[in-house]
C-alpha positions as CSV (number, residue, x, y, z in Angstrom):
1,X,118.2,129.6,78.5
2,X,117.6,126.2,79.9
3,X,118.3,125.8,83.9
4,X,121.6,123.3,84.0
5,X,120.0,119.8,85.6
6,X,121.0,119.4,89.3
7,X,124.9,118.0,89.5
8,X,124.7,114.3,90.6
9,X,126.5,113.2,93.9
10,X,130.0,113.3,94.2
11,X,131.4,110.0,96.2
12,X,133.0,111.6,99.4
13,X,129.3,113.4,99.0
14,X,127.5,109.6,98.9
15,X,129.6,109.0,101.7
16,X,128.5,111.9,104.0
17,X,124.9,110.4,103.4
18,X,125.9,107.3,104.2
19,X,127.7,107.8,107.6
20,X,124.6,109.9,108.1
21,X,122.1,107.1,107.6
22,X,124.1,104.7,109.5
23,X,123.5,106.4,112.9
24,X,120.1,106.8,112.9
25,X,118.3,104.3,115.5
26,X,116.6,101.5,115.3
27,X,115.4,98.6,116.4
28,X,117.6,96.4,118.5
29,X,120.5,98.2,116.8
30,X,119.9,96.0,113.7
31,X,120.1,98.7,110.9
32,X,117.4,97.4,108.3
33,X,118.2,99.7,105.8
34,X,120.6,99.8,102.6
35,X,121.4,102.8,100.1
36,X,121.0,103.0,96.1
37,X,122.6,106.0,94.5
38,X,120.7,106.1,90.7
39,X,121.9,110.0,89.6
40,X,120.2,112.7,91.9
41,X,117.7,110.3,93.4
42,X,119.1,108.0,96.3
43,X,116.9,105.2,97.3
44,X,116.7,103.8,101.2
45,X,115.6,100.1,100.8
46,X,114.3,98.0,103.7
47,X,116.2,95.0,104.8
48,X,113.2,92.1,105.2
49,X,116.0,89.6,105.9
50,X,116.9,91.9,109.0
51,X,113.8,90.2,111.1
52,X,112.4,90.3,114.6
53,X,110.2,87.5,114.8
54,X,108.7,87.9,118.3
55,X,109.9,91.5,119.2
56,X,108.6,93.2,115.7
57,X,106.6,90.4,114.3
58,X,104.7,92.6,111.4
59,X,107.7,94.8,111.2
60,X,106.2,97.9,112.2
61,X,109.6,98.8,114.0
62,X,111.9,98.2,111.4
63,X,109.8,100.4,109.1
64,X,110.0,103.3,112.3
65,X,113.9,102.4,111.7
66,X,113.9,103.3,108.3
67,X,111.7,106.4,109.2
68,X,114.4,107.5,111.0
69,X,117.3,106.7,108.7
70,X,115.3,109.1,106.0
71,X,115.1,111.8,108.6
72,X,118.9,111.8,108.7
73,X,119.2,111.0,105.0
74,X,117.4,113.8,104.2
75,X,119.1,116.2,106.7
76,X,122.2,115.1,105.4
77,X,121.6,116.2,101.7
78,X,120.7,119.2,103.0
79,X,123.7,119.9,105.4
80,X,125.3,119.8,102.1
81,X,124.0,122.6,100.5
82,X,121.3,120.9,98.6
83,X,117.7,121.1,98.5
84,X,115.4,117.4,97.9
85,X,112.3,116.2,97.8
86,X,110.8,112.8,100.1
87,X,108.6,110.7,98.9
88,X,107.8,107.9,101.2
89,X,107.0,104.0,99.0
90,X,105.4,101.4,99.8
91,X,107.8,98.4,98.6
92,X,111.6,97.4,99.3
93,X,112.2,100.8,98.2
94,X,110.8,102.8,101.3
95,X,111.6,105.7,100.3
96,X,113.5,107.8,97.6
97,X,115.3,111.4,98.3
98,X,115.6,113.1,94.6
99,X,118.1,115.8,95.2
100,X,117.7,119.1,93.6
101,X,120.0,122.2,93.3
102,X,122.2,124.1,95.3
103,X,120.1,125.8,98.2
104,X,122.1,127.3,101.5
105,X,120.8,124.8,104.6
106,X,118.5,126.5,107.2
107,X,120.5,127.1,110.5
108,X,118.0,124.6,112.3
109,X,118.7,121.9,109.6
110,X,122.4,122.0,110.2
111,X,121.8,122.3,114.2
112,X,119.8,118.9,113.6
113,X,122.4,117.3,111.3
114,X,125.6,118.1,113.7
115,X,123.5,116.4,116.2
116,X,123.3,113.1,114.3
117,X,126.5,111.8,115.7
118,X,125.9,112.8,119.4
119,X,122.5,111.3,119.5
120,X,122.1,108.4,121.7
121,X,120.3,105.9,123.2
122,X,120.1,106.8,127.0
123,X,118.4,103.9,128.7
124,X,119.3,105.3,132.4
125,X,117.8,107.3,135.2
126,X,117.7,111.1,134.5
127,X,118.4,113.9,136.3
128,X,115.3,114.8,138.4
129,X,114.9,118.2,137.1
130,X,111.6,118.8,134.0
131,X,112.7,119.7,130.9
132,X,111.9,123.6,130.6
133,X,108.6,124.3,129.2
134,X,110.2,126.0,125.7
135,X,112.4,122.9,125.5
136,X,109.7,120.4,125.9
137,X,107.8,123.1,123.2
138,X,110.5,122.9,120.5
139,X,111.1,118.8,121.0
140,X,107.2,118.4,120.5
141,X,107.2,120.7,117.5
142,X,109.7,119.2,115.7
143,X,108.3,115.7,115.7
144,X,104.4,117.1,114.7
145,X,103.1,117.4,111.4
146,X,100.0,116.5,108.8
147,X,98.8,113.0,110.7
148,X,101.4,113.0,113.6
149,X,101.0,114.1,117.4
150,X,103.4,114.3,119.6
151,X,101.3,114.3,123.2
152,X,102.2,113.9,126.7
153,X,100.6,110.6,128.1
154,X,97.7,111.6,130.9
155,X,96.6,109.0,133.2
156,X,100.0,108.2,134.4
157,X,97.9,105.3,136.7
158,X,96.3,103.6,133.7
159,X,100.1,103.6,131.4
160,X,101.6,102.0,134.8
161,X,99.2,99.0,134.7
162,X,99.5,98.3,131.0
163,X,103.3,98.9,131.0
164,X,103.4,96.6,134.2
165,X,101.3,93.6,132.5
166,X,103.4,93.7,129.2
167,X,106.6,93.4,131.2
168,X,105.4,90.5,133.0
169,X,104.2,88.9,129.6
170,X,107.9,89.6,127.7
171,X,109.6,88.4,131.1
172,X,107.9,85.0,130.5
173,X,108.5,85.0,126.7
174,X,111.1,82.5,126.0
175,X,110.9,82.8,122.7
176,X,111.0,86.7,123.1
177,X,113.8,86.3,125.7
178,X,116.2,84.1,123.2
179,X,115.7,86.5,120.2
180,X,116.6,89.4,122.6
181,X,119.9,87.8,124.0
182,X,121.1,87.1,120.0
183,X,120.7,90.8,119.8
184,X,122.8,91.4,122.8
185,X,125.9,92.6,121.1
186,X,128.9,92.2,124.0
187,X,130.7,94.6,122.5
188,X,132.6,97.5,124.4
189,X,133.6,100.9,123.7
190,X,133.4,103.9,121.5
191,X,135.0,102.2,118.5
192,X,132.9,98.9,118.0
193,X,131.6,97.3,114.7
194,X,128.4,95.1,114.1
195,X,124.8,95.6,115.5
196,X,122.8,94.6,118.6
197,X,122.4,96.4,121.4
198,X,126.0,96.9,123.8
199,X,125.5,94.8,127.2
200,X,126.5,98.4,128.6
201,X,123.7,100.3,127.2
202,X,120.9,98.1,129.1
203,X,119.6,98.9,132.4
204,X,119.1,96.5,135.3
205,X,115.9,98.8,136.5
206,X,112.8,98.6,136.0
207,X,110.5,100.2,133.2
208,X,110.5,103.0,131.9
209,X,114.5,103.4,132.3
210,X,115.0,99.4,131.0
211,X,113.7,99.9,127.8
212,X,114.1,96.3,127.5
213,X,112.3,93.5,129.4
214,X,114.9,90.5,130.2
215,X,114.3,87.7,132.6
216,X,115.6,89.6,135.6
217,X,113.5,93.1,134.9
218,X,112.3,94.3,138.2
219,X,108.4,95.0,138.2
220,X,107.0,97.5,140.6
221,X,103.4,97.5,141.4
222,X,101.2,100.2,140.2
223,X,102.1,102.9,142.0
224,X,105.2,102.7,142.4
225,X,105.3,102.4,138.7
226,X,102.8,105.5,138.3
227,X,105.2,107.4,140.3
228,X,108.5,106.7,137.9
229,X,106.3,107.8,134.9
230,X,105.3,111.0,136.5
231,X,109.1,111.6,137.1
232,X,109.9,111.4,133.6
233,X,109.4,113.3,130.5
234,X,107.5,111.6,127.9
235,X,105.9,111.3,124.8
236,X,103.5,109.2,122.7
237,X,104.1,109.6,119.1
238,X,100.9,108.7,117.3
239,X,99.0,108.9,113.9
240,X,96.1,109.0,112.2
241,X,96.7,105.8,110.2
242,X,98.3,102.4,110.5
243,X,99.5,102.0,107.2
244,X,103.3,101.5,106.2
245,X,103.8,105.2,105.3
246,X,102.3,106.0,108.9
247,X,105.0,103.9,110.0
248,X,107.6,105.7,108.3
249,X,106.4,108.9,108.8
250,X,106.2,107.9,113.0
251,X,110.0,107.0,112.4
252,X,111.4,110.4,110.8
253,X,108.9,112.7,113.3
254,X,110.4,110.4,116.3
255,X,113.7,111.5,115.0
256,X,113.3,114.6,114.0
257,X,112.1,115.3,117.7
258,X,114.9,113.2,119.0
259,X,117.9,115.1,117.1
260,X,116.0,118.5,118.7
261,X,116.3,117.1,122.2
262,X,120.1,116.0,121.3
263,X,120.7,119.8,119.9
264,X,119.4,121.2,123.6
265,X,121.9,118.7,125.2
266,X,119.3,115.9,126.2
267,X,119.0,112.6,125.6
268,X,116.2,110.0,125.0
269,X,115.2,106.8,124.4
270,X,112.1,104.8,123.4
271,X,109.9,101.8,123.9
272,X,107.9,100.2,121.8
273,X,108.4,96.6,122.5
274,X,105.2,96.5,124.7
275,X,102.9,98.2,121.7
276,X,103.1,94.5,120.5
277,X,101.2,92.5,122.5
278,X,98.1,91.8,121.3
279,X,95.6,94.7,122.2
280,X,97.5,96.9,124.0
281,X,97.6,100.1,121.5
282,X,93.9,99.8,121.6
283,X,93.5,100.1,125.5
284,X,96.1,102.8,125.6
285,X,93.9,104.8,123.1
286,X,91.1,104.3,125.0
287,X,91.8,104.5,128.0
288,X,95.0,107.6,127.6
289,X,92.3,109.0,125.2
290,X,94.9,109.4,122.6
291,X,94.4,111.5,119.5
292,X,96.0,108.6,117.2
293,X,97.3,104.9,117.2
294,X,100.5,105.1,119.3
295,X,103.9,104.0,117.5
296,X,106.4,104.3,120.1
297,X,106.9,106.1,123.4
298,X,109.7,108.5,123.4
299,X,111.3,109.3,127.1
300,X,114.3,112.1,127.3
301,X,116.1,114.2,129.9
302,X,119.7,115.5,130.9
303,X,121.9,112.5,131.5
304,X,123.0,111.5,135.1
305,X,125.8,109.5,133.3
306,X,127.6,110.0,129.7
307,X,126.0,107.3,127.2
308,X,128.4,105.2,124.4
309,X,127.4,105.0,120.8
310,X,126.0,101.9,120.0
311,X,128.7,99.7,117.4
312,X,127.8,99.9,113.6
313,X,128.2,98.2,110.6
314,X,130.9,99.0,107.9
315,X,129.8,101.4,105.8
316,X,130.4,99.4,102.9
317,X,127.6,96.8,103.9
318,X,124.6,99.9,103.7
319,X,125.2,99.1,99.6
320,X,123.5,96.3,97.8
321,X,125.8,94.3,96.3
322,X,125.5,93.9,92.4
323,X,122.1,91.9,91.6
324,X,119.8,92.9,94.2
325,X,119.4,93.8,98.2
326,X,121.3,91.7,100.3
């Protein structure tokens, strides 16, 4: 007798995904992404129009974005009790989750999906305290697979001078500096709509804890700076390639590692704005001897202070409208 073909998605179902993929990060809470439900396949499509001219020139972060919105797409369809398949794309079509039959989710699958909606972007001081040695384990393991690593930076003195020199650099972008302040969403509260990044969520001090380089960033000298970095807890996410899929595949692990920090009751957040400047992954390989091309810099810890959601767009605007991607 002939297997009955998986059941296709119900529309409070589509909407689970949905609400899923709309709280995954991304870059300067701009949410590049839209959904196409064909059957049991969904599609996550890229959003070109969504650009960052000087932040994210070749759009390498907005393809991290959608990396990350297919992390939580596919947690979501599984939170549901149904097993899929990923394959990453390279075209408008990044991606496409083809969902299969019933299948009970694993208990770390679920922990990661109920910690979609608590997940945030902490760009404040942490507590002092390390993050326990099994914690820092799990978080690392979560995010590592075939082509990614997950490593903790060493020569703390040599990430303080390149981190210092790009800060300088953005501070004196104007270009840079007008692009960031459209993308400054003054919007308040746990209840907002739209995108950008809430006036609340940035940070007047200095890098790491900024996050974001404006005109008034403080910038330590060296070892002062050297000192900050060796207070914190990070990671460099990094891969083998530099292709698209790489991309994507940086954006899912970053998340994937992110939601496990969120599950342990930490929060994060990560820079990447620097990895632009002409050169600069290339002297961090060399000289941080890393085991890849680095992506993005993830830093998390317990919160000294609670963090708000960043405001969203209306579910109904993650659908193409009839005719094409909007």
């Amino acid at each position: 007798m002939t297997a009955a073909a998986p059941a296709a998605l119900t529309s409070e179902q589509i909407g689970v995904l949905a609400r899923a993929v709309s709280r995954a990060p991304s870059v300067h809470n701009s949410q590049p992404w839209q959904l196409l439900v064909r059957g049991t396949e969904v599609d996550l499509l890229e959003r070109r129009d969504v650009g960052l001219r000087r932040h994210d020139p070749s759009g390498r972060d907005r393809l991290l974005s959608c990396g990350a919105a297919v992390a939580n797409l596919e947690l979501a369809v599984r939170a549901l009790g149904r097993d899929c398949h990923v394959g990453f794309r390279d075209d408008d079509v990044v991606a496409t989750v083809t969902i299969g039959r019933p299948r009970t989710p694993s208990a770390r699958d679920f922990a990661l999906y109920q910690a979609i909606n608590r997940r945030r972007s902490h760009r404040r001081h942490f507590y002092h305290n390390r993050v326990p040695a099994a914690v820092h384990t799990a978080v690392v393991a979560a995010g590592e697979t075939t082509g990614i690593h997950l490593v903790v930076p060493g020569r703390l003195d040599k990430l303080a001078e390149l981190l210092g020199f790009a800060t300088r650099v953005l501070r004196e972008d104007r270009g840079y500096q007008r692009e960031l302040e459209l993308w400054t969403a003054h919007t308040h509260g746990w209840e907002a709509i739209g995108d950008g990044v809430p006036e609340d969520a940035l940070s007047p001090e200095a890098l790491p804890v900024a996050g974001l380089v404006r005109t008034g960033t403080p910038v330590p000298d060296d070892v002062v700076l050297t000192e900050r970095l060796a207070a914190e807890n990070l990671l460099v996410v990094c891969t083998d390639g530099d292709t698209r899929t790489d991309h994507l595949a940086a954006g899912a692990a970053l998340q994937r590692a992110w939601l496990t920090a969120t599950a342990k009751a930490l929060v994060g957040s990560v820079l990447t704005q620097p990895l632009h400047l002409t050169g600069l992954r290339s002297r961090l390989v060399s000289e941080l001897a890393l085991p890849g091309v680095p992506q993005a810099i993830f830093r998390y810890g317990y919160p000294a202070v609670p963090s708000a959601p960043s405001p969203r767009l209306p579910l109904g605007e993650m659908f193409p409208p009839p005719g094409g991607l909007r």
